[in-house]
N, C-alpha and C positions, 0 to 999 in steps of 0.2 A: 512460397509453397512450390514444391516440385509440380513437374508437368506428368501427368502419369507417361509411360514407354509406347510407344507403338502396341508392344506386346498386353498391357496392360490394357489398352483399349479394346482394341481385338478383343479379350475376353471377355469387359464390358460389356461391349456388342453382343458376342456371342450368347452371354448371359441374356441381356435384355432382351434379343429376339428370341428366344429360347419360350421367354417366360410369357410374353405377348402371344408369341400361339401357341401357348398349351391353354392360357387363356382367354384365348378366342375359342380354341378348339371346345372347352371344356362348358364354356356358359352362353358365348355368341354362338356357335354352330345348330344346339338346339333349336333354337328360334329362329335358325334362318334357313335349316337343310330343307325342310318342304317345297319350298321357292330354289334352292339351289339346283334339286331333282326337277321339279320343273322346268328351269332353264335348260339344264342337260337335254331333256324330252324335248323341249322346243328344239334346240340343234340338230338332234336327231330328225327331227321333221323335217325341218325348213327346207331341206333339197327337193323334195319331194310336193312340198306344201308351195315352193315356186314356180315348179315346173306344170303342176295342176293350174296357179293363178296365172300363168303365159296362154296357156292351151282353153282354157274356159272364158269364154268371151258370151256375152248375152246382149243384142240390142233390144231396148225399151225404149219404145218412143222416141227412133233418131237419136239417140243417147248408146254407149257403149256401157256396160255394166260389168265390171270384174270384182271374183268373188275377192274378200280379205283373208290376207295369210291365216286369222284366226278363225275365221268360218274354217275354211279348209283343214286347219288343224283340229278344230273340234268334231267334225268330221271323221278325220281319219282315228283320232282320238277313241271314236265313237264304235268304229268298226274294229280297233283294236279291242279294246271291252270287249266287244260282241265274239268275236275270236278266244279272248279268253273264259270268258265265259262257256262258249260252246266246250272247249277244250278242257275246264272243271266238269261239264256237265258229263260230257264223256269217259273221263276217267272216275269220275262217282258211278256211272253205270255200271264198267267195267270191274269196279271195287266192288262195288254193290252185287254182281256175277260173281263175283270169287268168295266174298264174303259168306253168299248162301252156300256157294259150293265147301266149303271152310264147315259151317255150320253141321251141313248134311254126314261131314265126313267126324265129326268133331267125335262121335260117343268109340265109333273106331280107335280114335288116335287115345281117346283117353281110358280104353282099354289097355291099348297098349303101353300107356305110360304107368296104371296101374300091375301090370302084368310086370315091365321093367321094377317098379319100384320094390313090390311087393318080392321078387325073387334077388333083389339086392339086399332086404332085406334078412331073410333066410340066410345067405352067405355069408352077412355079420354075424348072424347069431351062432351059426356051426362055427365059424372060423373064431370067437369069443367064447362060444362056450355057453351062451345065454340061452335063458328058455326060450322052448319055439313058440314064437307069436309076438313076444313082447315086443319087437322093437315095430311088430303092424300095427299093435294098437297105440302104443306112442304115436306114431306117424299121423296114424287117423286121426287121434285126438289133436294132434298138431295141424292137422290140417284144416280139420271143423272147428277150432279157434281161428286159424285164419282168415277163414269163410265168413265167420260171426262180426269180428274184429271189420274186416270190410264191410259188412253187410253197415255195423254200426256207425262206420267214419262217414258211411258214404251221405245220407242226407243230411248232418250237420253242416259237410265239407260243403256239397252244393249250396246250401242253405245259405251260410258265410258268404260265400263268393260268389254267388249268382246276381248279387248288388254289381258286383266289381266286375265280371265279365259283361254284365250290361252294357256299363258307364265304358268298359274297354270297345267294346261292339260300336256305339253312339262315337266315341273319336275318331277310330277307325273311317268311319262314315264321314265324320264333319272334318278330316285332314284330307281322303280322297277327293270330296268335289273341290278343295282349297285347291289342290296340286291338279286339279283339272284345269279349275280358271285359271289357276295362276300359270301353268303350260299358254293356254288359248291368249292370255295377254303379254307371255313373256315374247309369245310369236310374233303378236301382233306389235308390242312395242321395240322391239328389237335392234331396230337401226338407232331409234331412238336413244334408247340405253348406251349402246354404243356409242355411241356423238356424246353424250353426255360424263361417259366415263373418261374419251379423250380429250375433252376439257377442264377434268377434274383435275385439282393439284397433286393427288394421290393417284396420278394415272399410269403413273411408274408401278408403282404397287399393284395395282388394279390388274395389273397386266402380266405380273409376276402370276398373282394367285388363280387368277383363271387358267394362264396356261400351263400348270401346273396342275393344277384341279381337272383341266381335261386331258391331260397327258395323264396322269396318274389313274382317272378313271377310264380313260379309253383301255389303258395297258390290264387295270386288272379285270375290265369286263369280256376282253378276250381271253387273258389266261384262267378265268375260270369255264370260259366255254369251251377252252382245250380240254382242260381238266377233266370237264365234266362228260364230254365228248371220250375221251379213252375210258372214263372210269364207267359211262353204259358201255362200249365195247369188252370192256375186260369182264364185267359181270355178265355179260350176255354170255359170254365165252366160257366161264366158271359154269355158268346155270346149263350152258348146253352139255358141258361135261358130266355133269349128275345127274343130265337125262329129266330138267326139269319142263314140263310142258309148258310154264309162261316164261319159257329166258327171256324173248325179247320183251314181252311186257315189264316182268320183273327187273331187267338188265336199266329201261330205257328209266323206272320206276325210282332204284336204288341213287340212280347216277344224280336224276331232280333232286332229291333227298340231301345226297350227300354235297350238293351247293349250297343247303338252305344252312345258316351259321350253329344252327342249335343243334341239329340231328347228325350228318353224316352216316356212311357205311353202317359203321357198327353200331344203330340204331336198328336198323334188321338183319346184320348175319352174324352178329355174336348171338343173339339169342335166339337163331336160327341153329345156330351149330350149337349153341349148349343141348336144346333140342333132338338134334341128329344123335349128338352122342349120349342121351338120357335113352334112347327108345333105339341105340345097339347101332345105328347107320354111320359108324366112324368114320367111314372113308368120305361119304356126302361133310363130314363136322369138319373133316379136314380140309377139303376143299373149298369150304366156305370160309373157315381160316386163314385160308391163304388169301382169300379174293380180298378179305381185311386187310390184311397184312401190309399189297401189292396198294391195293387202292391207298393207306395209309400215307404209305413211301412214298408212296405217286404224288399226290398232294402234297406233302409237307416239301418233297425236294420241287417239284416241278414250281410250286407256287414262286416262291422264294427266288428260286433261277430265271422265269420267265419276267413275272414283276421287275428285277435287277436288269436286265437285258432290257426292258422296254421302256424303263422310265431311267435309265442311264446309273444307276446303281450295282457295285456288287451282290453276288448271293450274299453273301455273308452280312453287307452293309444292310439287304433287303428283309434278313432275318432276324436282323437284333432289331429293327424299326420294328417289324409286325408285334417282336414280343414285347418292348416296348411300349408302343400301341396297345396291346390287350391288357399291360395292365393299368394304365394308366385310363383307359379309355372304353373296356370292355370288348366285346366281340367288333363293333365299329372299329375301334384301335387297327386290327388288320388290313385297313383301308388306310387310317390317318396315319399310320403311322410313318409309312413310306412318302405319303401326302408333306408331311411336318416334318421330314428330316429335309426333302428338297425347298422347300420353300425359305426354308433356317437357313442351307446354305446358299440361296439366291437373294434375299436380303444382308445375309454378309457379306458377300462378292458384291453388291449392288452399292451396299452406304459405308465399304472400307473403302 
C-alpha cells in the first residue's frame, strides 16, 4: 500500500485538529468555561492577592500567621461585588430619576405624537382624495387592537415563562457562587495546578491552549474597552450636539450597552431617531443616525483590526474567524473563533 505524501498528511492533520476543537469547543467547553472564567479571575488577582499575603503578617501566640492567597481573594472578591453592586444600585437610581421624569413628561410627548400622526394623516387623505377622517379612525381602530392584542398576550406570556425565568434566576445563582469558589480555589491551588500540568504527558498541549486562551482573551478584553471607551465619547459628543441634558450619562450608558452581545447602539438610537423624525425633530433623527452609523463602523473595523494586531492575525484572517465563529458557535463564536483558528495552527506547526 502507498504511504500517503507529506501533503496528504498535512491535510490529515489539518483535518483532525480542526475537527477535535470544534469538538471540544462545541460540547467540552460548556462544561468547563465556568471554571475557566474563574481561573482567568484568579490571575487577575494573584498580583495583588501576593502582595496583600507579604504585607499582612499576624503574630499568635509566638507563631507568625499569614492570611491564604484564597482568603485574600475572596476578600477582594467580596469587595468587588460590593462595588458592583453599589454601582447597579446607583444607576437604577439614576434610571429610576429619569424614568419618573419620562413618565411626567410622557401625556406631552404623546400629544405630540398624536398631533404628528393625526396631521399625517389628513395629508394622505387630501393628497388621495379619500374622505376626511377615514384614515384617523382606521388608525385608532388600529391602534386600540393593538393595545387589546397586548393587553391579552401579556398574562399568558408571563404566565408560560415565569416557570422558566425562575429556574433561569435559580442557575444564574447556583453558577455565580460555583465561579466564586471556584475563583477562591483556583487561587488558592494554583502553583499546584501548575506543577501538575508540568508533569503531565499532555503538557505540550496544555501550554499551547492556555497561552492562547490568555493571549486571545487579554487582546479581546482590551479591544473591547477601547471600543467601548470611544463609542461613550462619540455618543457623548452626538448627545451634546442636540443639546441633550444627560449626554454624559446617556453617552457613558449607550457605550455599556453596546459591549453587552445582544443589544448594541442601535438598541437605543434607531428608535430614538425613528422617534425624532415621527414628532418633526429631523435634524436631532439625523444626528442620531449618524452616531449609529459611526459607532457601527467603529466596531466592526476596529474589532477585527485590533483582535488581528494583538493576537498576531491579519484583519481579514480576524474577520472570517469571528464569522465563522458566530455561526458555528453563536454570539460566543466572536471570542472562539479567533481562539480556534490559533490554536489549529499551533497544533499543526507543533505535531508536523
Amino acid at each position: 500500500m502507498e504511504r500517503p505524501t507529506r501533503k496528504q498528511r498535512k491535510m490529515l492533520l489539518i483535518i483532525g485538529i480542526t475537527g477535535a476543537v470544534y469538538l471540544s469547543f462545541k460540547f467540552l467547553l460548556p462544561l468547563v468555561i465556568p471554571f475557566l472564567i474563574a481561573y482567568g479571575i484568579a490571575l487577575l488577582l494573584k498580583p495583588s492577592a501576593l502582595w496583600a499575603e507579604r504585607r499582612f503578617r499576624i503574630q499568635l501566640k509566638g507563631r507568625e500567621w499569614r492570611p491564604s492567597l484564597g482568603l485574600i481573594g475572596g476578600v477582594e472578591l467580596f469587595f468587588i461585588f460590593l462595588l458592583l453592586g453599589w454601582a447597579v444600585y446607583a444607576g437604577g437610581k439614576r434610571l429610576g430619576i429619569e424614568a419618573r421624569l419620562l413618565c411626567e413628561n410622557l401625556p406631552e410627548l404623546l400629544e405630540r405624537l398624536d398631533v404628528w400622526l393625526t396631521g399625517a394623516c389628513y395629508w394622505a387623505e387630501r393628497t388621495f382624495h379619500l374622505q376626511r377622517g377615514c384614515l384617523v379612525y382606521v388608525l385608532k381602530d388600529m391602534l386600540l387592537d393593538l393595545g387589546r392584542a397586548a393587553k391579552n398576550s401579556t398574562m399568558p406570556f408571563l404566565a408560560v415563562n415565569s416557570m422558566t425565568i425562575f429556574k433561569w434566576m435559580i442557575q444564574v445563582t447556583v453558577i455565580t457562587i460555583i465561579l466564586v469558589v471556584a475563583t477562591v480555589l483556583s487561587l488558592q491551588e494554583m502553583e499546584s495546578l501548575k506543577t501538575r500540568r508540568d508533569r503531565s504527558a499532555f503538557h505540550r498541549e496544555f501550554s499551547i491552549l492556555s497561552s492562547r486562551l490568555v493571549m486571545v482573551g487579554n487582546a479581546w478584553l482590551k479591544t473591547q474597552l477601547s471600543i467601548m471607551t470611544l463609542t461613550m465619547i462619540i455618543c457623548s459628543l452626538g448627545l451634546i450636539l442636540i443639546k441633550n441634558p444627560y449626554n454624559i450619562l446617556l453617552g457613558i450608558g449607550i457605550g455599556l450597552l453596546d459591549a453587552l452581545p445582544i443589544f448594541g447602539t442601535g438598541t437605543v438610537l434607531i428608535p430614538w431617531a425613528i422617534f425624532c423624525f415621527a414628532t418633526g425633530s429631523w435634524g436631532k433623527g439625523l444626528v442620531l443616525l449618524a452616531i449609529y452609523v459611526i459607532c457601527y463602523f467603529l466596531r466592526q473595523i476596529m474589532e477585527a483590526k485590533l483582535m488581528g494586531d494583538k493576537v498576531g492575525l491579519s484583519a481579514l484572517e480576524t474577520l472570517i474567524s469571528m464569522y465563522v465563529g458566530l455561526q458555528l458557535f453563536g454570539l460566543l463564536g466572536f471570542v472562539l473563533g479567533p481562539i480556534g483558528l490559533l490554536i489549529i495552527e499551533d497544533l499543526v506547526a507543533y505535531y508536523d
